[in-house]
N, C-alpha and C positions, 0 to 999 in steps of 0.2 A: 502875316499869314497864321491862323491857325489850325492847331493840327490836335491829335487826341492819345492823352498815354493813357496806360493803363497804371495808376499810382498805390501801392502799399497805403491802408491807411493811414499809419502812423507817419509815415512822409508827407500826406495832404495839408497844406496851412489853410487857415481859416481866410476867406475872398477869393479861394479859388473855383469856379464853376463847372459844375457837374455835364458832362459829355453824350450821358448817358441818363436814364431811369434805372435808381438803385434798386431793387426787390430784395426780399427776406430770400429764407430756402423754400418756403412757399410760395414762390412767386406772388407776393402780397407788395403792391409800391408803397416801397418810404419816402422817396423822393422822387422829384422829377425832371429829368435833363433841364441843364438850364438857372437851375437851382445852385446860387451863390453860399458858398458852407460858410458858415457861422463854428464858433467852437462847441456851442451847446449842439448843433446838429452833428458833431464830428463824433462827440462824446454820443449822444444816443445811437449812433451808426457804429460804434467797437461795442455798446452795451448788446446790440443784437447781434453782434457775431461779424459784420461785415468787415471782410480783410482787404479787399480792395476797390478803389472804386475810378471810371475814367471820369479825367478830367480835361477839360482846353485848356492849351497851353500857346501862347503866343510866342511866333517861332520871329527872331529877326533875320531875314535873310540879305545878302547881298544882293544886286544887279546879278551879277555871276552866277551865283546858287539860284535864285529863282529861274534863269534865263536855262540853266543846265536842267531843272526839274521839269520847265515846262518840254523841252527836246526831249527830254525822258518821256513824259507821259504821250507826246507827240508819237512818238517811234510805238512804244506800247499799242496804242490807238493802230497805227498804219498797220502793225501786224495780227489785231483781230481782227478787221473789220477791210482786209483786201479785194 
């Protein structure tokens, strides 16, 4: 299953996949969700400033943990939509 952090750049290693469309402070895209980082692209994304960026992350879950998450969002569901 995956899921979406929010990563400090300098924590991001290079083959990780971007979650999101990274933008400048001008709303200008550098990249694009989807977008596998390379180190040259990690290195030009601290050159313009960018401190964080989300990325996917593959979660390994158990029978048990997925079975409890999906009852979660089950119950969730039953109480918007009564």
């Amino acid at each position: 299953m995956k899921s979406v952090r929010l990563v400090p750049l300098e924590q991001v290693e290079a083959g990780m996949r971007l979650a999101s469309d990274v933008c400048d402070d001008n709303r200008y895209p550098l990249l694009s969700a989807g977008t596998e980082l390379k180190d040259s692209l990690l290195a030009s994304l601290a050159r313009r400033g960018v401190k964080q960026v989300q990325v996917e992350v593959e979660e390994q879950l158990t029978d048990e943990e997925r079975s409890a998450r999906r009852e979660a969002a089950s119950r969730r569901l039953d109480a918007l939509f009564r």
